[in-house]
N, C-alpha and C positions, 0 to 999 in steps of 0.2 A: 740289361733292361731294369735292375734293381730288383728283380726277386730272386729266390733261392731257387735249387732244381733240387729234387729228389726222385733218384730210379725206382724207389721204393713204395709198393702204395698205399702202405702205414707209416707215419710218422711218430715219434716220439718225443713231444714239447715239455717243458719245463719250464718253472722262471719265480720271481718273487713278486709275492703282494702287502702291501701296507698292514702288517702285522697285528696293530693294536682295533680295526676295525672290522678286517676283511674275516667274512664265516662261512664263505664256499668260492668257488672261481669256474665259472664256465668257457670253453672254447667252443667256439659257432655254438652255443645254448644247448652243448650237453656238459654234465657234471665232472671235473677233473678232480683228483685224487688232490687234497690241501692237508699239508701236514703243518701242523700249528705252530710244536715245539720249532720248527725253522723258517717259520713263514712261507714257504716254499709250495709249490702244487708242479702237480706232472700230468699229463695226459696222453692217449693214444689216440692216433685221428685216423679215417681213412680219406686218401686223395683219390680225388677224381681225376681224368687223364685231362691236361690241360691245365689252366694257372686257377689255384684255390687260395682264397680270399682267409685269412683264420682270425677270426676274432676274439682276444681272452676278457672277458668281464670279469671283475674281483665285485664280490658283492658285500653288505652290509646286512644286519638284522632284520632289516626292513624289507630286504630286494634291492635296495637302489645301488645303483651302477658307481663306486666308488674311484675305479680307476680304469683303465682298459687300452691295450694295445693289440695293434694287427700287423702280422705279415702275409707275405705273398710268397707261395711255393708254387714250381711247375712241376707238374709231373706227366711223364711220357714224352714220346716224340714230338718235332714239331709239326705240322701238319704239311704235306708235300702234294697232295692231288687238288686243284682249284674246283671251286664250283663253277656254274656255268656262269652266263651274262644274265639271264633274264630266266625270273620264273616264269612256267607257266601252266601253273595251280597251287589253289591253297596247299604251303610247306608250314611244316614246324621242323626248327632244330633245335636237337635235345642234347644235356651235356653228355652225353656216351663218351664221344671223343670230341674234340677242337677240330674247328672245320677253317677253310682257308677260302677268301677271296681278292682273288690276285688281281684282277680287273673290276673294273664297274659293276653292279649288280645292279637291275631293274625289279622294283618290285610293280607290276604293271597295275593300270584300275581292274576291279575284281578282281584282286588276288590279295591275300593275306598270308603274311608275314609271321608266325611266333616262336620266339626263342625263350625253352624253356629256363626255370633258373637253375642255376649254376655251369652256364653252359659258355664254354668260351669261341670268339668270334677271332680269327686270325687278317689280319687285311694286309696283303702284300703294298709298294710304293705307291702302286695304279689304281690299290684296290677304295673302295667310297659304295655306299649302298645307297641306293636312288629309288626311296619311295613315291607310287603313283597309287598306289591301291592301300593297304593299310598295313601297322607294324607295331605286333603285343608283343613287348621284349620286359617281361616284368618278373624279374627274383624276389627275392626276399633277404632279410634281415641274415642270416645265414647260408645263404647258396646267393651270392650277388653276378648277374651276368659280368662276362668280362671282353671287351671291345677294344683288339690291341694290333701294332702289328706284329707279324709272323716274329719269333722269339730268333736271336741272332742277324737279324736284316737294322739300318739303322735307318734314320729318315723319321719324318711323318706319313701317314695317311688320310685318304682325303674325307674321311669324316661319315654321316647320314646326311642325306638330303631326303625335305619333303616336297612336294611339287602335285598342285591341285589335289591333296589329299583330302578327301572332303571326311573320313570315318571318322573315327574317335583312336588317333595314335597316342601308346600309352608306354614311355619308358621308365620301370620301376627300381631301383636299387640294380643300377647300369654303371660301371665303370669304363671311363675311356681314356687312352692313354695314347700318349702321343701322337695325337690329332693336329693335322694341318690347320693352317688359317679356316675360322668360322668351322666349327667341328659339329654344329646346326646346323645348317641352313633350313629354311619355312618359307614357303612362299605358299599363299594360299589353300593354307593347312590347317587342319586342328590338332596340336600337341598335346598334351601333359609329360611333364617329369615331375618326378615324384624320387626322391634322394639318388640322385644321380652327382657325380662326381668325377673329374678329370686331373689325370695323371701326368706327368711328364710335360707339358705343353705350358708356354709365354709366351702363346700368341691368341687371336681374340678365338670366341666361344662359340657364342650363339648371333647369326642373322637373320631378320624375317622383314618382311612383306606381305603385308595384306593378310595377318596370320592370323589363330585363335592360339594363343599361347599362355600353360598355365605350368609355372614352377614354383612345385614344395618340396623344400625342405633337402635341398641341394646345396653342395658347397663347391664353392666356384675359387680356385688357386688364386697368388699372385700371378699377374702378366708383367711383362717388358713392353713399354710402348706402346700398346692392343689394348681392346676396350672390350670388355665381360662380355655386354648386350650391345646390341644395333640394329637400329629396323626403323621402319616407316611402316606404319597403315594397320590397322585391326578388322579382321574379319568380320561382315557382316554377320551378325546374332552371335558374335564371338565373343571375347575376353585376353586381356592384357592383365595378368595377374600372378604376383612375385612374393611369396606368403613365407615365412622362418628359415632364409636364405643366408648362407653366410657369404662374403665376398670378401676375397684377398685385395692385396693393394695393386695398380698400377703406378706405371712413370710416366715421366714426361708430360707433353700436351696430348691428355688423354684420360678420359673419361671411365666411369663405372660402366654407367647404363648412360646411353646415347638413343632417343628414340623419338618419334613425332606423329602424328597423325591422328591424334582422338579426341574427340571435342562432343562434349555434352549435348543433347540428351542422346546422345551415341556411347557407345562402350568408351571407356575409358581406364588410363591403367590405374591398375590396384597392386601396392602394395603393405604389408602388413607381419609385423614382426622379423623382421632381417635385421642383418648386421651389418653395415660397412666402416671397413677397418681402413679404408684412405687411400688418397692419389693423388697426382702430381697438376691437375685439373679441377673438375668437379664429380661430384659423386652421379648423381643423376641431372642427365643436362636435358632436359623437357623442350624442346621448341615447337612451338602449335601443336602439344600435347598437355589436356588437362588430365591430372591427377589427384587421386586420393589416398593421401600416403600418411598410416597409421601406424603407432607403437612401432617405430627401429628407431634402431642407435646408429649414429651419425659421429664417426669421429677418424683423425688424424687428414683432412682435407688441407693439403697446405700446395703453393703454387711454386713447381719446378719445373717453369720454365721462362721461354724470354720473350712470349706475345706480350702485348699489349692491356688484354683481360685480368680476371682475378679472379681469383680459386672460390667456390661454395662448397659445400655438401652439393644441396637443391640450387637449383640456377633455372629461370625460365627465357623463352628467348619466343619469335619467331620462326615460322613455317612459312611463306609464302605470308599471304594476308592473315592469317591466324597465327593469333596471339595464344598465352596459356595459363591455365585458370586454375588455381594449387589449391587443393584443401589440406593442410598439414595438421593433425594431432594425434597428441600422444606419445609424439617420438623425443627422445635424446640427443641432443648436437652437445659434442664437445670437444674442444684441440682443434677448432678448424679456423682456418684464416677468416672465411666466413660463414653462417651459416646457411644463410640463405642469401639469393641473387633475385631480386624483381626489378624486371628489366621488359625493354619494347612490350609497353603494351601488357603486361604481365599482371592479373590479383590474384592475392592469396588472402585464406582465409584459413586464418591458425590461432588453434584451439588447445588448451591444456597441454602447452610445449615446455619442455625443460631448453633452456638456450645459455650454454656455463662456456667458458674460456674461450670467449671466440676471440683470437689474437690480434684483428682486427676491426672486427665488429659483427656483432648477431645477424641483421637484417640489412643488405647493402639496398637501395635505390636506386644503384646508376653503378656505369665502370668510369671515372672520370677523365681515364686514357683515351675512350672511345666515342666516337659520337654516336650517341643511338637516342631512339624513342625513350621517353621517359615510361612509369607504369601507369597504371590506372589506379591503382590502390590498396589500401590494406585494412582487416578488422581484427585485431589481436584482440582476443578473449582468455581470462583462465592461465596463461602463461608465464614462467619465473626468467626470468632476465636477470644472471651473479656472473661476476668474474671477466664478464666481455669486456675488451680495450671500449668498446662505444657500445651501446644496445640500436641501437639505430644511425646507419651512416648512408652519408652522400645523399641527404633527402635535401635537397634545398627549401627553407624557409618561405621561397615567393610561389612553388609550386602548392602548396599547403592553401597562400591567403588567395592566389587566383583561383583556386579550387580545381585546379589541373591534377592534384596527384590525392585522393582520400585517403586520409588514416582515422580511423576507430580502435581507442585502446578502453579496453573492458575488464576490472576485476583481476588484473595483473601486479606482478612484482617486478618495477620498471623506475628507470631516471626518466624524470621529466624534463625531454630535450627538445621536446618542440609543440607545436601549439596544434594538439589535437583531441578530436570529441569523445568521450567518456569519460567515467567516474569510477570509483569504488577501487581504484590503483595506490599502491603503498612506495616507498622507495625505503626498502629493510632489508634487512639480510634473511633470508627464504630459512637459513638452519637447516643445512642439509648433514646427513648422517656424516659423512664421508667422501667428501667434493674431493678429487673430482670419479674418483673409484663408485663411489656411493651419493647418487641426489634423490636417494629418498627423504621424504621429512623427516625429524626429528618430532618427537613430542614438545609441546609450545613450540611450535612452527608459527608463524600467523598464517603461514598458505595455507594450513590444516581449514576445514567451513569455510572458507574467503570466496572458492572460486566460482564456477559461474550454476548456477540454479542447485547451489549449496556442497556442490564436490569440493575436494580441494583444491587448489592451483596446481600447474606442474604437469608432468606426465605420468605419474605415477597413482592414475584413477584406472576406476573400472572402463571396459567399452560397453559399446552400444546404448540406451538412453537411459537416462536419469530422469528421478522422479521426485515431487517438493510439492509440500504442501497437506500433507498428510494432516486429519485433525489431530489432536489427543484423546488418549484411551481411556477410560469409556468416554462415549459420548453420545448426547440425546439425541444431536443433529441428525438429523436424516439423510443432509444435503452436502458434499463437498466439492471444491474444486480443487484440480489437481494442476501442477504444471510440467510439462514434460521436455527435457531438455536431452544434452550429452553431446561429448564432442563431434563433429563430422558429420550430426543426426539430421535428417532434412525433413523427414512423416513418421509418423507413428501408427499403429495399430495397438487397440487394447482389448482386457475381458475385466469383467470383473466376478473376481472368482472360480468360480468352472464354470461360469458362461460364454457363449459362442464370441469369439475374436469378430471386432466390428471392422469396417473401413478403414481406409486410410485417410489422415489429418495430417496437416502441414504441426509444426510444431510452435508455431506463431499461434495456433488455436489451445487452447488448456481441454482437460477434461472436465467436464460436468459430470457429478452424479447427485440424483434425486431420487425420493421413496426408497433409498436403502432400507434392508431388509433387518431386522434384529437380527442381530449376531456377529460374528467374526467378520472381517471385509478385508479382500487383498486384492490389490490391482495390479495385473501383468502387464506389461509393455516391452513390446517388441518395435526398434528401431531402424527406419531404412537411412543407410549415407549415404553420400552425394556422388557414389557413384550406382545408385541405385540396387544396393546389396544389402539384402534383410539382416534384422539378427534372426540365429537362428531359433523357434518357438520354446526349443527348449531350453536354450537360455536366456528365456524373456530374463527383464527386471522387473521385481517384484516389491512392488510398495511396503514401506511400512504398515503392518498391519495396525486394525484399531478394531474397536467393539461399539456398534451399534446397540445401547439402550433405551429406550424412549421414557422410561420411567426413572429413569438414571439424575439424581439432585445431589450436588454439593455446594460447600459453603466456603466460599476463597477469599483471601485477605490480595484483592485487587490493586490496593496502591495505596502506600504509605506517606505521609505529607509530618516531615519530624524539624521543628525549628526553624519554620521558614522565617521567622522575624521574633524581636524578644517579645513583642505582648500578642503574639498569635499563640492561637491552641493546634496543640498536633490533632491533625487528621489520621481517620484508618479509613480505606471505601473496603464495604464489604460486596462482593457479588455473587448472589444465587444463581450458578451455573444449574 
């Protein structure tokens, strides 16, 4: 099964760390003896009976985590007596010992489930645990639950199911190891995972239906063939939300995340800061699901196989009569065939994107193998367009002048390839640190101030709203207006200063301030995006400060007029500010 056994229930660990950095080394976050002169550290662990999780961190001056490896020891027997089928009262299991479930288990409505941490779960060929009632399986950072099957049996197991769980199920630093096809399943349920991870398995993950599904901060293997995520439909007053997730790669025709059913002003899915490392498909294939998909990186999407289609990261399609509606900023696309797919019926609206090496082109409009509906549109703001074989492909020309297909280009770094409405676009080279490793700017960037309501272009700005317009300091003014922007931002709320947070304002409205007060003046703003998710108060954004003086006079050399003709005199305009 890939871990060690030890009869023993002290261990004795050893091993090397990065010499010239490392000044202590913890296993599971207690202190192991580091002897300098050899690099070397040793430690003594106690195991729990059951498979233990050890993790060694080498650390720096600072605390921070320099290097770090883990293995997997068993210790003790493996577990021979089965639980029953079906609870029937609230249980908790604790790691004492490894418990075994050789058949189906029920967890019925009213009845809750809790598995303490460090505690191992053994599931025979049959065994699958089938929540109806509720299930707190939540460890920690050093005692991680472990969901495996029975140690010496081979095969898969048939995974957790949730089924009309309406509680709050919460799986916490949960490992699962060779899990049968869909090692989720959700059907009108409320999840969270929160760093969970799976072992041993190349086949798909997670399915749902009609679910409330929220996953942080989990890392999800390469597959064979299988698709990570798949589902249809989001729970009423629920959530579709996928937040600093890492994703291995798939093959063939086949997908990351496959999902559909969310459409505005309804829940809609969110995701924000993940990884995807690539597939032989598209990365997220949306059909008659809208999305708000912020800050990830997007890369190695290339197409292996022999349909018809073509490869994206992001691809939109239909569902039935619903079409899908993308709000994209922030994120990183690069090494993909394409970056994006808008397609039947498909708009996006993308905001401060980095879009670098697309092999065939950044933004497709069409599959030109397939006959389908054309999109609806597109308004690119803020965005850096290098290195793509095309920045825009397969948009035909006549859908533009019949006004069948809209594009909006805004304050971008872009070839101008076809005939659309905006201004304030460069076609330069953006000067990226270190393409394609590194697309942060460079200093003398022109993307640096260019982009939209004075951020930079690219993806590599702040979230949530932006603020412009600030007067200068001091100032007599009483009076300012503000303009409030940011990528994805759709209302705002502000205060100014420590006073009470007003309403909500579309962002098409600016802020008014009048009768400001002598003194210091700072304006907070908190922004809501379009998937109706605040920022949070405490990381409003915070204006440039200025200083309210009313008695405040200076003297400026306003505009200089030098040699405008030979028998003119130069001009100075002076202005009493």
């Amino acid at each position: 099964d890939g871990f060690f056994v030890s009869h023993s229930p002290e261990l004795e660990l050893s091993g090397q760390a990065p010499a010239t950095a490392t000044v202590a080394v913890e296993v599971n976050g207690q202190a192991a003896d580091w002897i300098v002169p050899e690099a070397r550290w040793r430690a003594r662990v106690a195991l729990r009976r059951g498979l233990n999780r050890l993790l060694v961190h080498a650390l720096d001056t600072s605390g921070n985590v320099i290097a770090r490896q883990h293995t997997e020891v068993w210790h003790g027997d493996a577990p021979s007596r089965p639980l029953g089928q079906r609870l029937t009262r609230t249980t908790r299991w604790t790691a004492a010992r490894p418990l075994l479930v050789a058949k189906s288990l029920v967890v019925p409505a009213g009845v809750t489930l809790t598995v303490d941490p460090g505690a191992t779960i053994c599931f025979g060929p049959k065994g699958r645990l089938l929540v109806e009632g509720r299930l707190l399986a939540e460890g920690d950072a050093q005692q991680r639950i472990q969901f495996l099957r029975t140690p010496g049996t081979a095969g898969a197991w048939g995974g957790v199911g949730f089924s009309g769980s309406a509680g709050d199920n919460r799986l916490a630093h949960v490992d699962f190891h060779h899990t049968g096809s869909y090692a989720l399943a959700v059907t009108n349920s409320v999840v969270t995972l929160d760093h969970v991870q799976w072992h041993g398995t190349r086949t798909n993950l997670i399915w749902f239906q009609d679910a409330s599904l929220t996953v942080r901060d989990c890392v999800f293997p390469g597959l064979s063939h299988s698709e990570h995520v798949r589902g249809i439909g989001i729970r009423d007053g629920g959530e579709l939300v996928f937040a600093r997730n890492r994703f291995g790669t798939t093959s063939g025709y086949n997908d990351i995340m496959d999902v559909s059913g969310g459409k505005r002003p309804e829940p809609i899915l969110q995701l924000y800061g993940n990884e995807f490392l690539g597939g032989g498909d598209d990365g997220l294939d949306l059909d008659g699901m809208d999305a708000h998909i912020d800050g990830n990186t997007f890369r190695g999407f290339h197409k292996r196989n022999t349909t018809s289609s073509i490869s994206a990261a992001v691809a939109t399609g239909r569902h039935g009569e619903q079409a899908s509606d993308l709000t994209v900023v922030r994120n990183v696309f690069h090494d993909n065939d394409h970056h994006i797919l808008l397609k039947q019926g498909g708009r996006l609206e993308a905001a401060n994107n980095t879009f670098y090496g697309g092999t065939l082109g950044a933004i497709a409009f069409d599959e030109p193998l397939r006959e389908l509906e054309m999109p609806r549109g597109a308004r690119l703001t803020g965005n850096i367009f290098s290195g793509n074989k095309a920045d825009l492909i397969h948009l035909k020309p006549l859908w533009l002048e019949q006004n069948w297909v809209w594009l909006h280009v805004f304050d971008s770094i872009i070839r101008k390839t076809h005939d659309w409405l905006g201004e304030r676009n460069l076609d330069t080279d953006p000067i990226f640190t270190n393409a394609p490793r590194d697309v942060r700017l460079q200093p003398g960037s022109p993307a640096i101030d260019t982009g939209p309501n004075g951020l930079d272009m690219g993806a590599h700005v702040p979230g949530g709203a932006s603020i412009s317009g600030e007067p200068r300091t001091p100032t007599r003014e009483t009076g300012a207006v503000l303009t409030v922007g940011g990528p994805g931002i759709t209302h705002y709320r502000y205060r100014v200063n420590d006073g009470p947070l007003g309403g909500e304002h579309p962002v098409a409205d600016p802020i008014p301030l009048a009768e400001l007060t002598p003194g210091e003046i700072v304006v907070s703003v908190i922004g809501k995006n379009s998937a109706g998710a605040w920022q949070p108060l405490g990381q409003a954004t915070r204006s440039r400060p200025w200083t309210v003086a009313p008695n405040y006079s200076r003297l400026l050399i306003n505009e200089v007029l030098a040699w405008s003709s030979a028998d003119a005199l130069d001009a100075v305009e002076l202005l009493n500010d």
